[in-house]
RODREN-810963 format. One record per atom (N, C-alpha, C, O): x, y, z. Coordinates in nm, 4 decimals, always signed. Example, Ala and Ser with C-alpha at 12.3 -4.5 7.8 and 13.67 -1.06 7.14 Angstrom:
BEGIN
{X:+1.3190 | Y:-0.5690 | Z:+0.7800}
{X:+1.2300 | Y:-0.4500 | Z:+0.7800}
{X:+1.3200 | Y:-0.3300 | Z:+0.7800}
{X:+1.4236 | Y:-0.3319 | Z:+0.8465}
{X:+1.2850 | Y:-0.2250 | Z:+0.7080}
{X:+1.3670 | Y:-0.1060 | Z:+0.7140}
{X:+1.2900 | Y:+0.0030 | Z:+0.7870}
{X:+1.3409 | Y:+0.1138 | Z:+0.8039}
This chain:
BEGIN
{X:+0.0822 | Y:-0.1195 | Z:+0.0000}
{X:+0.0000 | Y:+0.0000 | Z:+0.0000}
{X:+0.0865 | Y:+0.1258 | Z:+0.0000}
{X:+0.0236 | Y:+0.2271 | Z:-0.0306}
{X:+0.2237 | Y:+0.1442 | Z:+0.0287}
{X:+0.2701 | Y:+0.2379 | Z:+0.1143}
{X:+0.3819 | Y:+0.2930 | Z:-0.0634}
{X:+0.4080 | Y:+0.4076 | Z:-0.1002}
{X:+0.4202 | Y:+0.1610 | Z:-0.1311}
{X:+0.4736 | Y:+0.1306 | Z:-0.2551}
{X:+0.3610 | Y:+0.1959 | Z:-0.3291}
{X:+0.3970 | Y:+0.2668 | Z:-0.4231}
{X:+0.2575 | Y:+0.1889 | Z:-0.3112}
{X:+0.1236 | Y:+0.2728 | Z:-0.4214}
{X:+0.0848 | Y:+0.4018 | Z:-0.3857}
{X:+0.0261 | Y:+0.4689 | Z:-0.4706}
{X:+0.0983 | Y:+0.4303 | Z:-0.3186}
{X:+0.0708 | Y:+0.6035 | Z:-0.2524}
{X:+0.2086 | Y:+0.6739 | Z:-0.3017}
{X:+0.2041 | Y:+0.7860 | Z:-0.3522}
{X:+0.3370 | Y:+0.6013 | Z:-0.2847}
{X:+0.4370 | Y:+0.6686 | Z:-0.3383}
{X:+0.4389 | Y:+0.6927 | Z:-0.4619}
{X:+0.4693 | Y:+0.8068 | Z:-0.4965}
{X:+0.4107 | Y:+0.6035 | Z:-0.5515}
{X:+0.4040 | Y:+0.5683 | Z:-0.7090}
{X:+0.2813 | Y:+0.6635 | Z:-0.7527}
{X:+0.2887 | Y:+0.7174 | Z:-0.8631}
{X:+0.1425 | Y:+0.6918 | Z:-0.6520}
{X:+0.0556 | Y:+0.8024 | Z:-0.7780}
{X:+0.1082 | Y:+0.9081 | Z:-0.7331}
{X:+0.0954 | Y:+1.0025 | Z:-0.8110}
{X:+0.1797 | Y:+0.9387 | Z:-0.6091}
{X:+0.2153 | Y:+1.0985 | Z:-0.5586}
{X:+0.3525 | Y:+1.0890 | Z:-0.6828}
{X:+0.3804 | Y:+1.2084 | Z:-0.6934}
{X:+0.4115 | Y:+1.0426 | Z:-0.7413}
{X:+0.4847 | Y:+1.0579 | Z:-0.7951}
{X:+0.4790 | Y:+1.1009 | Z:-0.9367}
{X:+0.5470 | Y:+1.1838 | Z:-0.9971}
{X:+0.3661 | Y:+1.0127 | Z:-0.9812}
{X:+0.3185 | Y:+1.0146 | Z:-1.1156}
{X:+0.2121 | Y:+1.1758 | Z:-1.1497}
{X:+0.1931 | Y:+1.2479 | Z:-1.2476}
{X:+0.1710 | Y:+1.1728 | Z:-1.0239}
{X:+0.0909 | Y:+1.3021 | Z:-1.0005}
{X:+0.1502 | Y:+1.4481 | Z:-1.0105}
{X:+0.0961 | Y:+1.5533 | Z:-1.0448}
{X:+0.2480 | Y:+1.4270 | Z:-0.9792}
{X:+0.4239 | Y:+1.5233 | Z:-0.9604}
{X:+0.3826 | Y:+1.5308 | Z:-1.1115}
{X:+0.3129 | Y:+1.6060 | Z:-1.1796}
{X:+0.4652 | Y:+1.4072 | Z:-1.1346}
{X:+0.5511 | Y:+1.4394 | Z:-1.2679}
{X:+0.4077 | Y:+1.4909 | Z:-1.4157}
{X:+0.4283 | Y:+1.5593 | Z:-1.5159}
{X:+0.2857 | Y:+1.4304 | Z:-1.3743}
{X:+0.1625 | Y:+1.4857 | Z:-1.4438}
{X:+0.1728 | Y:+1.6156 | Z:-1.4323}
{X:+0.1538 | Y:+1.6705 | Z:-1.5409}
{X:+0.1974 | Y:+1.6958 | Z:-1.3371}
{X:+0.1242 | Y:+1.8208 | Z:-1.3331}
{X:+0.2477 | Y:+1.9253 | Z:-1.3707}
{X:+0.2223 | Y:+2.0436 | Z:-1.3932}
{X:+0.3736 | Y:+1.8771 | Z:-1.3756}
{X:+0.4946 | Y:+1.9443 | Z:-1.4195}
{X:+0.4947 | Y:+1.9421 | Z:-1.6152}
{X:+0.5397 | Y:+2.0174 | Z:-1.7016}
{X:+0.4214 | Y:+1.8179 | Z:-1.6150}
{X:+0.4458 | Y:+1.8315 | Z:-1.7531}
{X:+0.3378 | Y:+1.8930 | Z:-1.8099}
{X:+0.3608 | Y:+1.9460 | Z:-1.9186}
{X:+0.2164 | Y:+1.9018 | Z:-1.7636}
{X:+0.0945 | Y:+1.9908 | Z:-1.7753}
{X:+0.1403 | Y:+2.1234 | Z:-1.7645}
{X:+0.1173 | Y:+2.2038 | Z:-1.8548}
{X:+0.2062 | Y:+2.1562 | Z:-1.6574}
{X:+0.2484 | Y:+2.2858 | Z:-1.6816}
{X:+0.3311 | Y:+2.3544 | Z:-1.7930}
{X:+0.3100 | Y:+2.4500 | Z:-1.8677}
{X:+0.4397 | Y:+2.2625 | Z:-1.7736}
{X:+0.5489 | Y:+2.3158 | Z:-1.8860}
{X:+0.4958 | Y:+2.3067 | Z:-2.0445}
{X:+0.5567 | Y:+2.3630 | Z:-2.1355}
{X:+0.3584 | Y:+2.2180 | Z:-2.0681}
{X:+0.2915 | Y:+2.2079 | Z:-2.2423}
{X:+0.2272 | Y:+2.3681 | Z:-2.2334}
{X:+0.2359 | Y:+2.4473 | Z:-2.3273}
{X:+0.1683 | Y:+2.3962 | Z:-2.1159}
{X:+0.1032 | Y:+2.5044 | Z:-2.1037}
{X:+0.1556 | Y:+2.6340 | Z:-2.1044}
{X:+0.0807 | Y:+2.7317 | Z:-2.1069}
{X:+0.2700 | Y:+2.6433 | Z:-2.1025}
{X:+0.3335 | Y:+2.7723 | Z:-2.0980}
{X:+0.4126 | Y:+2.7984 | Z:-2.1763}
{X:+0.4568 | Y:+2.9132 | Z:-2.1804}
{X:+0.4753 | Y:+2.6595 | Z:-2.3017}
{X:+0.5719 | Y:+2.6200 | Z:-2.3699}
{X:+0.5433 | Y:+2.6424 | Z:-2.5322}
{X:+0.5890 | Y:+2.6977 | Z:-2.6322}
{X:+0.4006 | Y:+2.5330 | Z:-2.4702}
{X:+0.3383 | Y:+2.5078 | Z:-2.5940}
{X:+0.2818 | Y:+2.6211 | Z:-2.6837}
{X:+0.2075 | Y:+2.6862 | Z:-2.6103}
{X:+0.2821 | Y:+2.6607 | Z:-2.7746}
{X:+0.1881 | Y:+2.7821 | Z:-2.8929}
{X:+0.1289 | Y:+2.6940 | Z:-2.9614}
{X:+0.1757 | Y:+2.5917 | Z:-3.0114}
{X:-0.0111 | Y:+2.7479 | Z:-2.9645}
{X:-0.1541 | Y:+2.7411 | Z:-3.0607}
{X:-0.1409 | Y:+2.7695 | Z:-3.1933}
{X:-0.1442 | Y:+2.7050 | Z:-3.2980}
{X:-0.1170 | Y:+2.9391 | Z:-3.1452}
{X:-0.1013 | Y:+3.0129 | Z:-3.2332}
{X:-0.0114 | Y:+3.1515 | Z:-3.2239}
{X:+0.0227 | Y:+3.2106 | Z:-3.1215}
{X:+0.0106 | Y:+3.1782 | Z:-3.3315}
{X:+0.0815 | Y:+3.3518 | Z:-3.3604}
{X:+0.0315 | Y:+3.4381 | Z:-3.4663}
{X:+0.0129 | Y:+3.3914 | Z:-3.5787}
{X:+0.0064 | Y:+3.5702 | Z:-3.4374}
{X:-0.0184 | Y:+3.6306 | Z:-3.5505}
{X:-0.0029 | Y:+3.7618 | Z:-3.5098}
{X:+0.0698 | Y:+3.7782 | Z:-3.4118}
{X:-0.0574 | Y:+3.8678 | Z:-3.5650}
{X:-0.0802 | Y:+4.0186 | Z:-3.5510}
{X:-0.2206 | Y:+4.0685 | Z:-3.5922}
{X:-0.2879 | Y:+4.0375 | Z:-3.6904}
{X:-0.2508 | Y:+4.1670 | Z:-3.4760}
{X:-0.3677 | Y:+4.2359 | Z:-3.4650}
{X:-0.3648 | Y:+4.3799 | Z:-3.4818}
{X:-0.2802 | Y:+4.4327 | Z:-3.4097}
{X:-0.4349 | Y:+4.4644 | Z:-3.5589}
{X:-0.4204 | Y:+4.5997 | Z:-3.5513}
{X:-0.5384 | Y:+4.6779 | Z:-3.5041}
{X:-0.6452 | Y:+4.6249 | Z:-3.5348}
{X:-0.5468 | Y:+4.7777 | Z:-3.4450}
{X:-0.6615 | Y:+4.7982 | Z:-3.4619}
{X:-0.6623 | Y:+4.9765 | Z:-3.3170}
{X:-0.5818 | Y:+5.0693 | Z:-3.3246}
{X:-0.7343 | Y:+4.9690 | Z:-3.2492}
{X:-0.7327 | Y:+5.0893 | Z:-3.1646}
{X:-0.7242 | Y:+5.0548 | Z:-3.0182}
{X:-0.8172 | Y:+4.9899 | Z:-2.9704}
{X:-0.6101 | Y:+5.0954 | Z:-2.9317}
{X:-0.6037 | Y:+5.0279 | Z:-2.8126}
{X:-0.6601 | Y:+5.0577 | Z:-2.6946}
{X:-0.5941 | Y:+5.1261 | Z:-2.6164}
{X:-0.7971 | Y:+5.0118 | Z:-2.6559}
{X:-0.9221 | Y:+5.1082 | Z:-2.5666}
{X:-0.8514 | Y:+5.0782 | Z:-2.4289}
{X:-0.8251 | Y:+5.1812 | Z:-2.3667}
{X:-0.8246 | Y:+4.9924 | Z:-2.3837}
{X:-0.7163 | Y:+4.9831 | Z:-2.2830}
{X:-0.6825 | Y:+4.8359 | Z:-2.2190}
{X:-0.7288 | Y:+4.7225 | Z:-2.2314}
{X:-0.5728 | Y:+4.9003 | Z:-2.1408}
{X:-0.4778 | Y:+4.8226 | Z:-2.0363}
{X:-0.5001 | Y:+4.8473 | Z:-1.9036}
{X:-0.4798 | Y:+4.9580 | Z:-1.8537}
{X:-0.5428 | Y:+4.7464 | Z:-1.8387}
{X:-0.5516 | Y:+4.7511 | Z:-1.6550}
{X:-0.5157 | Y:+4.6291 | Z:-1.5900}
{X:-0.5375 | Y:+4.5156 | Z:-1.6323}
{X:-0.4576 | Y:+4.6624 | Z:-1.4812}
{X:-0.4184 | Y:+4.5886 | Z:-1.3912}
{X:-0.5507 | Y:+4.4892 | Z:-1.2592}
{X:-0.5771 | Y:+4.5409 | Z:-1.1506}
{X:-0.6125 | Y:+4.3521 | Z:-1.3019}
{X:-0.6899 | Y:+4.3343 | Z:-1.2493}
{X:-0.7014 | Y:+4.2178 | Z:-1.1959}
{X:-0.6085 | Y:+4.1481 | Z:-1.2366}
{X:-0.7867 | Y:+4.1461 | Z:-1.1064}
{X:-0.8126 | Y:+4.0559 | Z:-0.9975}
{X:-0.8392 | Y:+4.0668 | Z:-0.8915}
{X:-0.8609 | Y:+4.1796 | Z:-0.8471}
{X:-0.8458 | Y:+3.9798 | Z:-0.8285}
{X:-0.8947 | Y:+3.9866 | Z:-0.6551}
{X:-0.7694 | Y:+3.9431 | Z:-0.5994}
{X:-0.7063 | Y:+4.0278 | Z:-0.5360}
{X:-0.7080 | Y:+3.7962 | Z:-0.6138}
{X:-0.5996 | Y:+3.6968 | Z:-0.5524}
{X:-0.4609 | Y:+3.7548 | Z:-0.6614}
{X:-0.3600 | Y:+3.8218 | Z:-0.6391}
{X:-0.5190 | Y:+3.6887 | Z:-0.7865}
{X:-0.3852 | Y:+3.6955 | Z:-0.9096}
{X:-0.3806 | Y:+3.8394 | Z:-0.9216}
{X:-0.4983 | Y:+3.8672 | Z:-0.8989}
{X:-0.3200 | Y:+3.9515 | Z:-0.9429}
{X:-0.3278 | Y:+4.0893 | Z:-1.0337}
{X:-0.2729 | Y:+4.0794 | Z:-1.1732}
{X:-0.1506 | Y:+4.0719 | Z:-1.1624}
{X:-0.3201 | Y:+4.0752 | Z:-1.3377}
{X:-0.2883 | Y:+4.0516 | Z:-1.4111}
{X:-0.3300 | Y:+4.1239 | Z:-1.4949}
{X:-0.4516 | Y:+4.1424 | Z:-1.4997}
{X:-0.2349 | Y:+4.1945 | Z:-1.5969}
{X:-0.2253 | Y:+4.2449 | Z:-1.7001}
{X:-0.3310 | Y:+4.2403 | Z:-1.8138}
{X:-0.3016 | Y:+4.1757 | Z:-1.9144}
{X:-0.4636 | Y:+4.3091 | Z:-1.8067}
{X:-0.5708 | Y:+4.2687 | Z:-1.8909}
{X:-0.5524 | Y:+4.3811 | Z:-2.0098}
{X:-0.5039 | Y:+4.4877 | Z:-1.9720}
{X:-0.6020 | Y:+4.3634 | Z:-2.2178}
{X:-0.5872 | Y:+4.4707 | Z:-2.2404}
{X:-0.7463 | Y:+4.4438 | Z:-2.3372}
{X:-0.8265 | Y:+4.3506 | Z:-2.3432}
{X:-0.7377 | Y:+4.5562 | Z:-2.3917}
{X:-0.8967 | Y:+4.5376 | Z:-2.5190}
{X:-0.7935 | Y:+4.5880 | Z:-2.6206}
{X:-0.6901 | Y:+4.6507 | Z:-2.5980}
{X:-0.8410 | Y:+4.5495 | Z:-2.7300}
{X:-0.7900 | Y:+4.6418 | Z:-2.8698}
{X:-0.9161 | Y:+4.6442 | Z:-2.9596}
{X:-0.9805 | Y:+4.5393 | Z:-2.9577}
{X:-0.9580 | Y:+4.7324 | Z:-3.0288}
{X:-1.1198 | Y:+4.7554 | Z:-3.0937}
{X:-1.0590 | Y:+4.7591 | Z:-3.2396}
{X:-0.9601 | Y:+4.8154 | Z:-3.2865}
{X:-1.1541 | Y:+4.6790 | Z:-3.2918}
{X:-1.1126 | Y:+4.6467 | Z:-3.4033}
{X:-1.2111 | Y:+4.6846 | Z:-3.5567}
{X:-1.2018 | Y:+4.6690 | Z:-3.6785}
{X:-1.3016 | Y:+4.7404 | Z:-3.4599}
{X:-1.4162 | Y:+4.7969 | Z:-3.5666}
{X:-1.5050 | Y:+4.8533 | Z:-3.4809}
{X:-1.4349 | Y:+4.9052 | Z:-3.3939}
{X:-1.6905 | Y:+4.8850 | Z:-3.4400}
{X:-1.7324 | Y:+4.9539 | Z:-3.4236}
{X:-1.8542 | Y:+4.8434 | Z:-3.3154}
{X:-1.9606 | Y:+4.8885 | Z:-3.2730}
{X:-1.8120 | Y:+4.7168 | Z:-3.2923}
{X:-1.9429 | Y:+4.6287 | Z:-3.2198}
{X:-1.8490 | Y:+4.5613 | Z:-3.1807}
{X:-1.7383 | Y:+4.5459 | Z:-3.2322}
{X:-1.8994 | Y:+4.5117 | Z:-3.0709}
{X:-1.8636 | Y:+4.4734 | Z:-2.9191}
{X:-1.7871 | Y:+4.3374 | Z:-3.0034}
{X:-1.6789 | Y:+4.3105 | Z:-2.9513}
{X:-1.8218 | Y:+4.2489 | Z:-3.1208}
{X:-1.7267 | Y:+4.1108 | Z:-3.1581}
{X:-1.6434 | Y:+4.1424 | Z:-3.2033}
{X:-1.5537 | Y:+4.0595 | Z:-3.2192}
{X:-1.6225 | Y:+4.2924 | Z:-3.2545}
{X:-1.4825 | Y:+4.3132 | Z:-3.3102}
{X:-1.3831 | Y:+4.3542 | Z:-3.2089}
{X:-1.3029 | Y:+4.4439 | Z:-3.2349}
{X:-1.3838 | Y:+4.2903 | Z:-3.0884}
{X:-1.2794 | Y:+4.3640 | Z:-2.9896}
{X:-1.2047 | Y:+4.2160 | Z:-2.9558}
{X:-1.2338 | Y:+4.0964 | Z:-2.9524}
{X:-1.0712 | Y:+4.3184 | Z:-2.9296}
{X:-0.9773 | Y:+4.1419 | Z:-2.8926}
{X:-0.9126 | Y:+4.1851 | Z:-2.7854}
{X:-0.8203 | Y:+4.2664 | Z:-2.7898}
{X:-0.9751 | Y:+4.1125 | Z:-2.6430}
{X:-0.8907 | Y:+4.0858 | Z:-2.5189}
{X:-0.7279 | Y:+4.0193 | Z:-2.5506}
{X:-0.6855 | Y:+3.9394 | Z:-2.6340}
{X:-0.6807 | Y:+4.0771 | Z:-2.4671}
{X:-0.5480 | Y:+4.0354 | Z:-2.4553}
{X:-0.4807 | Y:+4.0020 | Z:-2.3264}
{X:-0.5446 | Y:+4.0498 | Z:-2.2327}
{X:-0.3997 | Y:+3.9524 | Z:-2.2976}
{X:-0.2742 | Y:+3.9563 | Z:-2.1727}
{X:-0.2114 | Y:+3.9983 | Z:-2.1762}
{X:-0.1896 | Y:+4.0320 | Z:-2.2926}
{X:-0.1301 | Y:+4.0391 | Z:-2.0981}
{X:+0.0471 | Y:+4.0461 | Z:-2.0866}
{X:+0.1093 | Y:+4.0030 | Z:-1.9474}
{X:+0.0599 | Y:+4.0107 | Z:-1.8349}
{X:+0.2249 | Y:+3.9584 | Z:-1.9860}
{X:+0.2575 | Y:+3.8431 | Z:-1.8620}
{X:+0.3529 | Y:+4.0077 | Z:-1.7654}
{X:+0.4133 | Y:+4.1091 | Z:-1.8004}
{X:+0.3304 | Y:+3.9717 | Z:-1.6954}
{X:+0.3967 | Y:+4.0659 | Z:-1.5799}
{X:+0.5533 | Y:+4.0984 | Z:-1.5416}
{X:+0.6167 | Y:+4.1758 | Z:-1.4698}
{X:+0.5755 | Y:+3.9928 | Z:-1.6327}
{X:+0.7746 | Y:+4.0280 | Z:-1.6636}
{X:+0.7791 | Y:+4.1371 | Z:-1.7772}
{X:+0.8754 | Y:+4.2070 | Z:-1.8088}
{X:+0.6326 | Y:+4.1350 | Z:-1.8398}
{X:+0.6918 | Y:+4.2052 | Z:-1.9971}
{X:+0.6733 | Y:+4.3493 | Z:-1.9459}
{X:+0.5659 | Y:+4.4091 | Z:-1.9522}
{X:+0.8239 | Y:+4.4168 | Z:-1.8781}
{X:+0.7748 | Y:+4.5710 | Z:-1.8298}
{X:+0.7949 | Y:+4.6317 | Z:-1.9531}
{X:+0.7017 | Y:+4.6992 | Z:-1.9967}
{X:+0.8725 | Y:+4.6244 | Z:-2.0031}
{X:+0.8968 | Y:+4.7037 | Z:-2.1862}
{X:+0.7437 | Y:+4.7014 | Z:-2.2493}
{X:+0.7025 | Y:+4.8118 | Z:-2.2848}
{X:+0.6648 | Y:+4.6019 | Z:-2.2654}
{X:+0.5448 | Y:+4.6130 | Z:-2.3100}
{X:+0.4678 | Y:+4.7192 | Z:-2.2903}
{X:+0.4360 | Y:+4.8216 | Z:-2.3508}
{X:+0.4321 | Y:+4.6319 | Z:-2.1213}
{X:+0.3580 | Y:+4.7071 | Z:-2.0537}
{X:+0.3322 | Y:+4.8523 | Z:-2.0505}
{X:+0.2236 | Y:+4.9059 | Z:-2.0287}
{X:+0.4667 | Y:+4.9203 | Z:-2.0794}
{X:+0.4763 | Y:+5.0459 | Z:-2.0651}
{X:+0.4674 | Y:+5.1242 | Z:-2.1997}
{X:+0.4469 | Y:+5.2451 | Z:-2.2100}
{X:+0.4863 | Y:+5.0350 | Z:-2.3010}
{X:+0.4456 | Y:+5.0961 | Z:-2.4805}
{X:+0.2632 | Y:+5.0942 | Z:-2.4526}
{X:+0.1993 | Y:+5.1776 | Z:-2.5167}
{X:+0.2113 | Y:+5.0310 | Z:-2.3894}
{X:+0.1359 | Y:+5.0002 | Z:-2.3665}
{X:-0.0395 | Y:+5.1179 | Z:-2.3118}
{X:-0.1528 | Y:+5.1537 | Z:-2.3441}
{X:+0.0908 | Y:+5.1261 | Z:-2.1913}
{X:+0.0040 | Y:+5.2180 | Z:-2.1530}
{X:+0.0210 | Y:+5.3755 | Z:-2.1547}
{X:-0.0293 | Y:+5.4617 | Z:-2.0828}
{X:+0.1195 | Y:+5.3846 | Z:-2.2742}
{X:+0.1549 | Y:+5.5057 | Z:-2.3568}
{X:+0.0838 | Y:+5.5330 | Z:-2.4772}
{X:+0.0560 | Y:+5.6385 | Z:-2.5342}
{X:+0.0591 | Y:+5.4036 | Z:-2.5047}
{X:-0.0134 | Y:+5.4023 | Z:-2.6145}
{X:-0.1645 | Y:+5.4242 | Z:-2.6374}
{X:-0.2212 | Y:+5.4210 | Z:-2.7466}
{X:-0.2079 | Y:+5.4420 | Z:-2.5438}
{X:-0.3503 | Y:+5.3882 | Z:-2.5000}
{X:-0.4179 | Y:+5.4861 | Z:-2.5395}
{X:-0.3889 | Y:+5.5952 | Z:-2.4904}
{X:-0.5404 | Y:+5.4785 | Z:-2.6506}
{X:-0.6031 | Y:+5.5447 | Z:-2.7488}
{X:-0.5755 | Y:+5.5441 | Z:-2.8702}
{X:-0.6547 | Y:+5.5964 | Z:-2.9485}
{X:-0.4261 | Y:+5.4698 | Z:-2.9280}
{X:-0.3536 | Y:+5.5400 | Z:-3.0379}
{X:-0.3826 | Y:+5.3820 | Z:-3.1336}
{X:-0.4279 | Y:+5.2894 | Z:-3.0663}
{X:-0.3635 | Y:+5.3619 | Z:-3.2452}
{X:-0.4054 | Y:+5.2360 | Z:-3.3193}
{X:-0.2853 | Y:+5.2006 | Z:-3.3042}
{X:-0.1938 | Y:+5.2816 | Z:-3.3192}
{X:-0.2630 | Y:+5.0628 | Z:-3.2692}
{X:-0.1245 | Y:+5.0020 | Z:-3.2332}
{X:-0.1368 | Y:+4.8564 | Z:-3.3554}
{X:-0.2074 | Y:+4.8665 | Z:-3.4557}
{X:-0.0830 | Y:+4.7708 | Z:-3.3345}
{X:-0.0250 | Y:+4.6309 | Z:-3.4195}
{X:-0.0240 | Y:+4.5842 | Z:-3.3112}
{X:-0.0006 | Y:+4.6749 | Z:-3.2313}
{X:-0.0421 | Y:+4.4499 | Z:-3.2409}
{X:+0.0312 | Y:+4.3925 | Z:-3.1332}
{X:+0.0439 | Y:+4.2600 | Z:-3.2585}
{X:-0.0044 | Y:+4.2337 | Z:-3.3686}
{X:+0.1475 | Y:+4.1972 | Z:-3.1539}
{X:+0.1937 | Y:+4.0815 | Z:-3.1800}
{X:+0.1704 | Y:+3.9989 | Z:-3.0774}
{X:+0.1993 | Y:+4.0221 | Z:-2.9600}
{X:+0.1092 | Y:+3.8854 | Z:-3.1273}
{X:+0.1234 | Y:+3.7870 | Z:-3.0026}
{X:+0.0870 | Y:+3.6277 | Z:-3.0616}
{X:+0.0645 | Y:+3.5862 | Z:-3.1752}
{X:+0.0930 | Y:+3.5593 | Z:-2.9242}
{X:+0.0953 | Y:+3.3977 | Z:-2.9349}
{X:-0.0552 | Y:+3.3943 | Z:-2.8386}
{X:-0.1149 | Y:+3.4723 | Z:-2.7644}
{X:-0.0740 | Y:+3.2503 | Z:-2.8916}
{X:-0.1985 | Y:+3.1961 | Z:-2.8339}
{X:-0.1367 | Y:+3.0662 | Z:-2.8012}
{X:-0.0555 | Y:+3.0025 | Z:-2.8684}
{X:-0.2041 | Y:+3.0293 | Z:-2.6530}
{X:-0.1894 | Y:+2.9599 | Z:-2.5602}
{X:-0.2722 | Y:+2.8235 | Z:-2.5687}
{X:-0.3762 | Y:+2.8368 | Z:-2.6332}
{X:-0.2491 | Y:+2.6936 | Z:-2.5173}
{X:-0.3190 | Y:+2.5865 | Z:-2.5492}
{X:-0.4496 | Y:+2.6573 | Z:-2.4049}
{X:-0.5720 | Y:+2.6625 | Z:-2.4172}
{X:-0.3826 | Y:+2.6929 | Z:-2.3054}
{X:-0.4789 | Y:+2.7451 | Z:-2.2384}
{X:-0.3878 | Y:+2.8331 | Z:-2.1317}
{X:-0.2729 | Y:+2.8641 | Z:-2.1632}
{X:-0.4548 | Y:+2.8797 | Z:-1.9791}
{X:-0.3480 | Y:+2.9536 | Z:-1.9246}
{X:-0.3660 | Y:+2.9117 | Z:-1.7513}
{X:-0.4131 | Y:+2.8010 | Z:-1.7254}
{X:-0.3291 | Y:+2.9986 | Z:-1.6453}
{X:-0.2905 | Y:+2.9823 | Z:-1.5509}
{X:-0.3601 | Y:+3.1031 | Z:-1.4437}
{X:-0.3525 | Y:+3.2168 | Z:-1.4903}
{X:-0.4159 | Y:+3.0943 | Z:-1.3286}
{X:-0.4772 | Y:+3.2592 | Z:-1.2385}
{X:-0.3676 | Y:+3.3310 | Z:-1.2691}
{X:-0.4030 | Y:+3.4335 | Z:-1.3275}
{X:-0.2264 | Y:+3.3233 | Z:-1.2541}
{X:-0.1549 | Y:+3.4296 | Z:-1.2088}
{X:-0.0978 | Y:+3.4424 | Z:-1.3434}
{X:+0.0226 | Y:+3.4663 | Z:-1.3340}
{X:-0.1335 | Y:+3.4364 | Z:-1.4512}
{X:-0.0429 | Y:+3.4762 | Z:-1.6161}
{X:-0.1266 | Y:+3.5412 | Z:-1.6396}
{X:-0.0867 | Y:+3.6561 | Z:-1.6586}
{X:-0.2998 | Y:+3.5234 | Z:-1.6568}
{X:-0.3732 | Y:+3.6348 | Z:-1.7029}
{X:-0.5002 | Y:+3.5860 | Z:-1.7466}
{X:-0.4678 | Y:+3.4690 | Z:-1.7670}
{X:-0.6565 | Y:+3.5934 | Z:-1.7839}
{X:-0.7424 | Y:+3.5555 | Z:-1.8215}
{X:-0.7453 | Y:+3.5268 | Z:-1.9771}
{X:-0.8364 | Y:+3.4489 | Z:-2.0052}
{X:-0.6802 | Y:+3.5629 | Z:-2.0722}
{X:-0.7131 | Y:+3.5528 | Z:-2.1856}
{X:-0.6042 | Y:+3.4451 | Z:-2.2352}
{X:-0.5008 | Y:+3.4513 | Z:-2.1687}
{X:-0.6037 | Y:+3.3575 | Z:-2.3266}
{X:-0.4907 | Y:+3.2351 | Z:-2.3920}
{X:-0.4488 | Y:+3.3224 | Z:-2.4711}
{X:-0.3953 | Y:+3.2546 | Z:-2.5588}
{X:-0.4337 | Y:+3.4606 | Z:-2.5076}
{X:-0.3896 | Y:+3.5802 | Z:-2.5933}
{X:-0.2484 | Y:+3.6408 | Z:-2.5242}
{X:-0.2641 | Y:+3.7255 | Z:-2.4362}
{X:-0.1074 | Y:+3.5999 | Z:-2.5611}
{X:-0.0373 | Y:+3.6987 | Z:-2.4669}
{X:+0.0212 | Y:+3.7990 | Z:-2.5926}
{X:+0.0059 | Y:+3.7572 | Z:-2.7074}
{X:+0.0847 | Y:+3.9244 | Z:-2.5728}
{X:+0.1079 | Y:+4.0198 | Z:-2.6255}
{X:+0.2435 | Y:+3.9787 | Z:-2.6261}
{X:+0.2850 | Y:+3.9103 | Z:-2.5325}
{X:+0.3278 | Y:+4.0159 | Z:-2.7318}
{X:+0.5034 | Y:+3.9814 | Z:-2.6933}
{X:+0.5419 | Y:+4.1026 | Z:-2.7919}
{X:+0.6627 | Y:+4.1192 | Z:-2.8088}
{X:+0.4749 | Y:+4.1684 | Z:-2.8429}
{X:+0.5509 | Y:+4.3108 | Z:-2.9416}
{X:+0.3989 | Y:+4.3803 | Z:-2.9245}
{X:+0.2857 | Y:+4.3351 | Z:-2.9073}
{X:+0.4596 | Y:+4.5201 | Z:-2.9390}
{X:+0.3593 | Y:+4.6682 | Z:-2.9790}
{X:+0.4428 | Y:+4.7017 | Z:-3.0683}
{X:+0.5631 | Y:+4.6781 | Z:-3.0570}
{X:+0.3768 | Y:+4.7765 | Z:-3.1948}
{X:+0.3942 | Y:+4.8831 | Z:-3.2291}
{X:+0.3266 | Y:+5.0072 | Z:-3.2873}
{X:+0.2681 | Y:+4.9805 | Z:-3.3923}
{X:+0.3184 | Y:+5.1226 | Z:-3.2535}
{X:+0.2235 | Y:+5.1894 | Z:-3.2954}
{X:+0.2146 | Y:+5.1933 | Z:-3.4262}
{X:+0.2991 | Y:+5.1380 | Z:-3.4966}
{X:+0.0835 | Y:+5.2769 | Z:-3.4894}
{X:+0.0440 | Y:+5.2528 | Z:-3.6629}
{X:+0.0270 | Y:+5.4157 | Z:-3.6806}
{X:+0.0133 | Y:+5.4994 | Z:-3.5913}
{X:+0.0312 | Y:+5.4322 | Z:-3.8029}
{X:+0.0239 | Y:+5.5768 | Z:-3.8303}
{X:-0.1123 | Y:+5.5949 | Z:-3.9371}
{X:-0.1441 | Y:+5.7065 | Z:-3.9782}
């Protein structure tokens, strides 16, 4: 019995390490979005995480939530300089995500503004 409690706590380990690391490793997808950047805020109750909108036309389906992971201070800060101005982001999509990375499988990894 004592040989089987060791063996699923183990397997359970090594499950949830490798769950993690597909999850943070792994990309869906990549592409670029352009459009008008309505904003960036800092939000949660427990996690605090980097939430953004970008509007992409004139009705509520043309808007694309985003993330940004909380190391990206260079972002962050094009970011919330930018805010009103039509930007490009760049980003990857996530198989899924984590409380403390951010609500959306959308992370941001480049800005640049558009003229």
């Amino acid at each position: 019995m004592k040989k089987f409690i060791t063996t699923t706590i183990i397997v359970l380990i090594i499950g949830f390490i490798a769950y993690f690391t597909f999850v943070y490793y792994a990309t869906f997808s990549e592409g670029t979005r352009s459009g008008e950047l309505i904003k960036i805020s800092k939000r949660g109750m427990v996690f605090k995480t980097w939430e953004g909108r970008l509007s992409q036309g004139v009705s509520e389906e043309q808007q694309f939530n985003f993330s940004v992971e909380s190391k990206d201070k260079e972002i962050l800060e094009k970011l919330e300089n930018l805010q009103g101005s039509r930007v490009k982001l760049t980003y990857i999509e996530r198989y899924g995500t984590f409380p403390w990375m951010g609500e959306t499988n959308y992370y941001v990894k480049e800005v640049k503004k558009v003229d």
